[in-house]
C-alpha positions as CSV (number, residue, x, y, z in Angstrom):
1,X,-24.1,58.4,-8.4
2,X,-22.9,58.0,-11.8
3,X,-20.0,59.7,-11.3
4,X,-19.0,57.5,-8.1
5,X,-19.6,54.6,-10.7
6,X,-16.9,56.0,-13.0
7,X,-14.4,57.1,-10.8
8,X,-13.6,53.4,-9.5
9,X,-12.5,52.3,-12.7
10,X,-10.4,55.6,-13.2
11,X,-8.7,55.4,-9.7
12,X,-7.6,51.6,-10.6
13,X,-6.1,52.9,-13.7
14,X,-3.9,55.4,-12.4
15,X,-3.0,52.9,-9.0
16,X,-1.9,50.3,-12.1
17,X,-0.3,52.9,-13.9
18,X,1.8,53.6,-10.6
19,X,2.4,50.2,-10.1
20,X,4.1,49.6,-13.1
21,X,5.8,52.7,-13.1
22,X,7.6,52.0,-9.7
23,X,8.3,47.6,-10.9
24,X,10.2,49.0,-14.2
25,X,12.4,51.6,-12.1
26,X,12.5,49.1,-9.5
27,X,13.6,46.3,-11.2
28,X,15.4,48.7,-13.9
29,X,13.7,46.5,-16.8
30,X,15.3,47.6,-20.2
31,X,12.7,50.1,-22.2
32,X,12.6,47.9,-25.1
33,X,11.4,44.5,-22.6
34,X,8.7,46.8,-20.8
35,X,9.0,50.9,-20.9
36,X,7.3,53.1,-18.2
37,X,4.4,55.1,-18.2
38,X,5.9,58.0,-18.5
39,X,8.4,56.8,-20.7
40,X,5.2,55.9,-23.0
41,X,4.2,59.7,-22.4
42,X,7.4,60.9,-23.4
43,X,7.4,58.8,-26.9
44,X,3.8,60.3,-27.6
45,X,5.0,64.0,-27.0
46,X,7.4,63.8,-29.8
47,X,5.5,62.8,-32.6
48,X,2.1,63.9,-31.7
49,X,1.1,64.3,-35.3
50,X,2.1,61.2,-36.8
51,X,-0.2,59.6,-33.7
52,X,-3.0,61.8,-34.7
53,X,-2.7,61.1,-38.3
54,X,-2.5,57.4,-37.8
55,X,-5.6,57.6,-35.3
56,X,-8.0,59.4,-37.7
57,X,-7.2,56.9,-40.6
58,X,-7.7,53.6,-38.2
59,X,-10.5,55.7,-36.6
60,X,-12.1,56.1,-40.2
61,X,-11.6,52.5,-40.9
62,X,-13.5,51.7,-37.7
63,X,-16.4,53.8,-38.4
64,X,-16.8,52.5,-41.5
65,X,-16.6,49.1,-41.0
66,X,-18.8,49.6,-38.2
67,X,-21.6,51.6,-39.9
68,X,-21.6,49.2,-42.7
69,X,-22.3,46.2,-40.0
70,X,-25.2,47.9,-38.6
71,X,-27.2,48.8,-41.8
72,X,-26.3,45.4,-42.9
73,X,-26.8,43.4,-39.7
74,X,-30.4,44.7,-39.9
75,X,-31.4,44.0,-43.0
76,X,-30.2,41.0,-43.0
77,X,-32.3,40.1,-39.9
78,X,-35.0,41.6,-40.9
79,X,-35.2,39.0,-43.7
80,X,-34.3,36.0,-41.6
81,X,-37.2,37.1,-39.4
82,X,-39.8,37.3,-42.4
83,X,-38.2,34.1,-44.3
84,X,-37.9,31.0,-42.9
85,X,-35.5,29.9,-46.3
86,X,-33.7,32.7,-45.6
87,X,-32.9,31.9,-41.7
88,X,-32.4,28.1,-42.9
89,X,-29.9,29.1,-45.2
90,X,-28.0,32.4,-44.0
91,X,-27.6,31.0,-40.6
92,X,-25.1,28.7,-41.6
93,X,-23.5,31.1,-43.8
94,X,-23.1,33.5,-41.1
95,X,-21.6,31.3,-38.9
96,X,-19.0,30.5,-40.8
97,X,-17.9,34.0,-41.7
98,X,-17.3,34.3,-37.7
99,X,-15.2,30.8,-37.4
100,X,-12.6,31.5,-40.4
101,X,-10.0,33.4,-39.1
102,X,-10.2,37.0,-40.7
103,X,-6.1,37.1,-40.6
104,X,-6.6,34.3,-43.2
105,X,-9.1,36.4,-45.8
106,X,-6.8,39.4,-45.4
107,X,-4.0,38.7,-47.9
108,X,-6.8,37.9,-50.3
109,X,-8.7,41.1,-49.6
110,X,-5.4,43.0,-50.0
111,X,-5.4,41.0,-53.8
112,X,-8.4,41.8,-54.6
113,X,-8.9,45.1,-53.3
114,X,-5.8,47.0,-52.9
115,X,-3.4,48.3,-50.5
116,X,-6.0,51.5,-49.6
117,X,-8.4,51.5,-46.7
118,X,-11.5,49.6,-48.3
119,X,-9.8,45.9,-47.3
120,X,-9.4,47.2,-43.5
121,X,-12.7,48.6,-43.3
122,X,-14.1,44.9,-45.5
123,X,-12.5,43.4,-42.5
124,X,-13.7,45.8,-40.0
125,X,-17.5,44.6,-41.1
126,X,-16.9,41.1,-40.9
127,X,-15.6,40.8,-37.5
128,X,-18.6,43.2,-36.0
129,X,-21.4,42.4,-38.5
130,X,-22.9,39.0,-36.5
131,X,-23.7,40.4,-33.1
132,X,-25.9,42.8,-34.7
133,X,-28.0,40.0,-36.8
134,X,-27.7,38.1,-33.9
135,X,-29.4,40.7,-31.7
136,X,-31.3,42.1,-34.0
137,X,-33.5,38.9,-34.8
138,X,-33.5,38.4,-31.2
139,X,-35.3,41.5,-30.7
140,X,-37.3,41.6,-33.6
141,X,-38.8,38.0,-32.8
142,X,-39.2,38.7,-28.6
143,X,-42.5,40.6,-29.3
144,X,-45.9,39.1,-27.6
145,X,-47.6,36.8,-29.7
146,X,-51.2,38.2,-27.9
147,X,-49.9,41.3,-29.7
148,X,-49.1,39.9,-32.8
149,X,-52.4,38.6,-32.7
150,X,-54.0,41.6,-31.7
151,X,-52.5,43.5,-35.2
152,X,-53.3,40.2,-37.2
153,X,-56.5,40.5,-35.9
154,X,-57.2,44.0,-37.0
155,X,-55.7,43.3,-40.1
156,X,-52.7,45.1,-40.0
157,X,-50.3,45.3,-42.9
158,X,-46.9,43.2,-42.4
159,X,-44.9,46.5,-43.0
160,X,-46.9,48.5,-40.1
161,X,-47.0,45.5,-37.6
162,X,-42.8,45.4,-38.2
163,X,-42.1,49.6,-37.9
164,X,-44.9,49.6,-34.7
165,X,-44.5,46.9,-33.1
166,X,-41.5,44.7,-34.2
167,X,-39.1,47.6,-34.7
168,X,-39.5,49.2,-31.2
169,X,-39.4,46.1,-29.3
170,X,-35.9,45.1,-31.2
171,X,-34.4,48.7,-30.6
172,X,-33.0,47.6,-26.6
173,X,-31.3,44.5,-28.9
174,X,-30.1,46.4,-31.6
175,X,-28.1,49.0,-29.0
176,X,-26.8,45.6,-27.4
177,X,-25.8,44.5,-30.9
178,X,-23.8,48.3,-30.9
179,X,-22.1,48.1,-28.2
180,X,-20.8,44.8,-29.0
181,X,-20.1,45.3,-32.6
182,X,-18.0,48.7,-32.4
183,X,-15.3,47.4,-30.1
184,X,-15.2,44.6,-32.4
185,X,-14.8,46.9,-35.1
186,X,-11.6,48.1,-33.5
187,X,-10.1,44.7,-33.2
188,X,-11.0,44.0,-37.0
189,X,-9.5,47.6,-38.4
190,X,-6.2,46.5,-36.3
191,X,-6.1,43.2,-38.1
192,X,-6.3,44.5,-41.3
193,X,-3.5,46.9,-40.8
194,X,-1.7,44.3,-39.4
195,X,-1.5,42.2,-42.6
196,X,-1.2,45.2,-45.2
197,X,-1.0,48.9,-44.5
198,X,1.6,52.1,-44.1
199,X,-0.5,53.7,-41.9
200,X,-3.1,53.7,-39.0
201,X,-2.2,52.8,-35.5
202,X,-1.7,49.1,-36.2
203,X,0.7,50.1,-38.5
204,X,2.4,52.2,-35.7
205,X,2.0,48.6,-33.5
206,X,3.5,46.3,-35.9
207,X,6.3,48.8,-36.5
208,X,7.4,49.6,-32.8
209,X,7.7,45.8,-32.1
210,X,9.9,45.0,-35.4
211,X,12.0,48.4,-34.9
212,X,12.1,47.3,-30.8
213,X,10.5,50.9,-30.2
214,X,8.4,49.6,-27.4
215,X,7.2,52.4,-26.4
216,X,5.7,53.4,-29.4
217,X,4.0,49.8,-29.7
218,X,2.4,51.0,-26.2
219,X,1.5,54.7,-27.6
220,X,-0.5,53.6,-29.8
221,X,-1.7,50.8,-27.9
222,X,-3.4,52.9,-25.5
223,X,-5.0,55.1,-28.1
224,X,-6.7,51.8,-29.3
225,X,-7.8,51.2,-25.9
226,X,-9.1,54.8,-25.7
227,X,-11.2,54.3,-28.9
228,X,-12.2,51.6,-28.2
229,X,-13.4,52.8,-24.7
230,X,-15.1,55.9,-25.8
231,X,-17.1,54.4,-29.3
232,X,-18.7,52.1,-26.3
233,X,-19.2,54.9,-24.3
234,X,-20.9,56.9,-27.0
235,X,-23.2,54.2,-28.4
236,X,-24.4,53.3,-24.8
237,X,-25.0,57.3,-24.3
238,X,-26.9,57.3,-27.5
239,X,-29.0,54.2,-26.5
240,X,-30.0,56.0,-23.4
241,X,-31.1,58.5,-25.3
242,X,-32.9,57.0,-28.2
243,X,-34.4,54.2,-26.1
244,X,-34.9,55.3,-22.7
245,X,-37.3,52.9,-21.7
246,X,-34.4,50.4,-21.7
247,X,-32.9,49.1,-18.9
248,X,-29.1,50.3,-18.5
249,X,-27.1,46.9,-18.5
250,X,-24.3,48.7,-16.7
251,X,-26.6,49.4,-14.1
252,X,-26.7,45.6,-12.7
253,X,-28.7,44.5,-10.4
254,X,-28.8,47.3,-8.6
């Protein structure tokens, strides 16, 4: 079943990839406008090493940024939930760190910070951060309120009533928050290097396209895709295992 599931998605891949493979030789479109698939194949056999050195450091700045979002996303949530001067006044706060343009803070993160990998992975945590306060609260505030009660009632310490009852309840939102935030984490890690860096695969991006090596743009494209693709994978495997209870939201309606 599961396998059926994935194999769609894998057989309109390759029936893409063919596609485009056969309208560049058909049309003989120049490699630096649009190179083949295999063409892209070719470029990423010869320097194998500089694409696994550039993936590890953009991969590093992904997992950092990422990891930092998560801790942060829910603690900060946790207080909006317990505070209602903290909601009132974060809330705005948070919004606007999503509606400034993080190419915009870039150059100054490079001034302040360096040229090294701590203003990628600064800009890595910005872009993925919200989603997980977001969810977070969300989950941390859907509980019953007869249950609340209940614990009230009993005279349950706040700290129990949030790891017992609070906690568990938010875990489904939290996962959600995940799987949102580490792709988001990819696009913010590519941003960075785009404004300042020697290295990682947005580096390797920026570079092809000045230099016209389009098919290098495209390697390293697709290894962003595949990163992307399996972080997403992983969280949702991880969810399944630490929440099991949970409804699977690729599952549908099904």
């Amino acid at each position: 079943m599961r396998v059926g599931k994935w194999l769609k998605p894998v057989l309109l891949f390759v029936a893409l990839l063919v596609l485009w493979q056969a309208a560049v030789q058909l049309f003989n479109i120049p490699t630096f406008l649009l190179p083949s698939p295999s063409q892209v194949a070719v470029r990423m056999s010869e320097i194998p090493s500089q694409l696994l050195d550039n993936t590890l450091v953009t991969l590093y700045e992904v997992l950092a940024g990422f990891g930092l979002a998560v801790v942060v996303g829910v603690v900060l949530a946790t207080l909006i939930v317990h505070s209602r001067f903290l909601a009132e006044s974060l809330y705005p706060l948070l919004i606007i760190t999503q509606v400034t343009p993080q190419v915009a803070i870039a150059p100054l993160l490079v001034i302040w910070f360096g040229y090294g990998d701590l203003p990628k992975i600064i800009i890595a945590f910005f872009v993925a951060f919200f989603p997980m306060v977001v969810n977070t609260a969300t989950g941390l505030l859907r509980v019953p309120e007869e249950l609340l009660d209940l614990m009230r009632g009993l005279r349950t310490p706040r700290w129990r009533i949030f790891v017992m009852i609070r906690l568990p309840n938010a875990l489904p939102y939290i996962f959600a928050g995940m799987r949102i935030s580490i792709t988001l984490a990819v696009i913010g890690a590519v941003v960075g290097e785009f404004v300042a860096a020697n290295e990682g695969l947005g580096y390797l991006v920026f570079n092809g396209t000045a230099n016209n090596d389009t098919a290098l743009t495209f390697a390293a494209i697709f290894i962003l895709a595949a990163i992307g693709i399996t972080l997403f994978w992983i969280v949702g495997g991880l969810r399944r295992v630490v929440v099991p209870w949970a409804r699977d939201p690729d599952e549908g309606d099904a």
